[in-house]
C-alpha positions as CSV (number, residue, x, y, z in Angstrom):
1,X,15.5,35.7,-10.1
2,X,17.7,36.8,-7.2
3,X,17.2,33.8,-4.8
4,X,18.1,31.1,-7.8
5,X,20.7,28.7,-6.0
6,X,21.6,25.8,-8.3
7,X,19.0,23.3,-10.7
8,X,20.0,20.6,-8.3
9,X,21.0,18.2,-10.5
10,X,23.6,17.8,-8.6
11,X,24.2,18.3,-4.8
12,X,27.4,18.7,-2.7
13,X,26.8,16.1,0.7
14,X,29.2,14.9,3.3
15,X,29.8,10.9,2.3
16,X,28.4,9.1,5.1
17,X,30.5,6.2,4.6
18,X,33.9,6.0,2.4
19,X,32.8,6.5,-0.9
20,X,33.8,5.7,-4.6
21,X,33.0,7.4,-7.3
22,X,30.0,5.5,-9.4
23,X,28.7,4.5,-5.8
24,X,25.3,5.3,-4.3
25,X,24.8,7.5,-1.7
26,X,22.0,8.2,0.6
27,X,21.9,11.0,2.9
28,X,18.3,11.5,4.4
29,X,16.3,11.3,1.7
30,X,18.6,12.8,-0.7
31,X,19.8,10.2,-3.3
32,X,22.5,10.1,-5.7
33,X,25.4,8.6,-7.2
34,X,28.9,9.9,-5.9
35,X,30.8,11.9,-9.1
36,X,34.6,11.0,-7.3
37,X,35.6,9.3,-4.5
38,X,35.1,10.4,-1.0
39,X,36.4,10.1,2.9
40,X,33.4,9.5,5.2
41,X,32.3,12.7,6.6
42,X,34.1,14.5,3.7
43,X,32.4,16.7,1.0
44,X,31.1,14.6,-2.2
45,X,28.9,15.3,-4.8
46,X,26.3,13.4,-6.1
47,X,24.7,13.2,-9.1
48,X,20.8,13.1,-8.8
49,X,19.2,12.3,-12.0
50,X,19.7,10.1,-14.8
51,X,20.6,6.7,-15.8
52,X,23.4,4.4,-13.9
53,X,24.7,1.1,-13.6
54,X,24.8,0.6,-9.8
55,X,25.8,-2.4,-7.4
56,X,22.7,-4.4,-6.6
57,X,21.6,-7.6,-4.9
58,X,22.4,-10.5,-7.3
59,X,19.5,-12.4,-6.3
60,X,17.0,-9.6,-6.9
61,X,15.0,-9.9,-9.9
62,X,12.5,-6.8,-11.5
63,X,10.8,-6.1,-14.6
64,X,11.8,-2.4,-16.5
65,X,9.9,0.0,-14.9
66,X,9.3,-1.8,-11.0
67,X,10.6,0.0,-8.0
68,X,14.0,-0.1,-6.8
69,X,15.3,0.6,-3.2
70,X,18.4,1.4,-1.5
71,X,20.1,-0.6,1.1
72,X,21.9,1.3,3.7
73,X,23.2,-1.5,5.8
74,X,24.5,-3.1,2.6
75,X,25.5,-0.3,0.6
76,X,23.4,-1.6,-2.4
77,X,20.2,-1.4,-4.5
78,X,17.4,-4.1,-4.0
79,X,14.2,-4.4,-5.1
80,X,12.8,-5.1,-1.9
81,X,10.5,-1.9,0.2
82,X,10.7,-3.1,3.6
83,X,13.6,-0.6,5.5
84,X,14.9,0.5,2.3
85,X,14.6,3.9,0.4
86,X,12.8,4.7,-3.1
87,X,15.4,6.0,-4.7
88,X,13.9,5.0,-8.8
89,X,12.9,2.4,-11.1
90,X,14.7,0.1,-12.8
91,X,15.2,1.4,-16.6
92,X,15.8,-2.1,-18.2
93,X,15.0,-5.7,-16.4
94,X,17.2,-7.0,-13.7
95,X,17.8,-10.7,-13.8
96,X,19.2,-13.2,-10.8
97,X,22.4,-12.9,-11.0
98,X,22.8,-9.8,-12.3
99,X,25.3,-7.6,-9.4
100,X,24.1,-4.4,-10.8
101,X,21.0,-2.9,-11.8
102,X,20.2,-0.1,-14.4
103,X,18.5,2.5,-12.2
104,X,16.4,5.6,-13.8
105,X,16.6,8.1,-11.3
106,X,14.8,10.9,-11.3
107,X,15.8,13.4,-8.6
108,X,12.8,13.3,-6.5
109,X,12.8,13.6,-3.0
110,X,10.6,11.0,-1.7
């Protein structure tokens, strides 16, 4: 197949903030996890599917399987829709107090 590009998986982006690697990253509605660290503006890839331990509101609480969101403004996941992006679901139970959820993300652009 001649106009085969890449699978995907994962993406090169321009960071839109400063950027570590392990971080989340939205850019549009492009979603990933950041593979190394990053200057804002400069090239970072991003890793678009799988399973990863990511900074998330410590008060949030979800069952395996709900919805999770990302947080722009606070650079975090949450599990609440309003102004945030689908980015997954959670792939085991987050509990209060918990500052990172375990996030199953599939690679969908939603």
């Amino acid at each position: 197949m001649r106009n085969f590009v890449q699978n995907g998986n994962i993406l090169s982006v321009l960071a839109p903030y400063v950027t570590l690697s392990g971080q989340g990253v939205l850019v549009g509605v492009l979603f990933g996890v950041a593979a190394t660290d990053a200057a804002n503006g400069a090239p970072v890839e991003i890793k678009r599917q799988g399973v990863f331990d990511i900074t998330a509101l410590a008060t949030d609480v979800g069952a395996q399987g709900a919805k999770i969101y990302w947080d722009a403004a606070a650079r975090r996941l949450t599990v609440t829709a309003a102004g945030n992006a689908l980015v997954g679901a959670l792939a085991e139970a987050k509990l209060n107090g918990d500052a990172t959820a375990r996030v199953a993300l599939d690679g969908v652009v939603r």
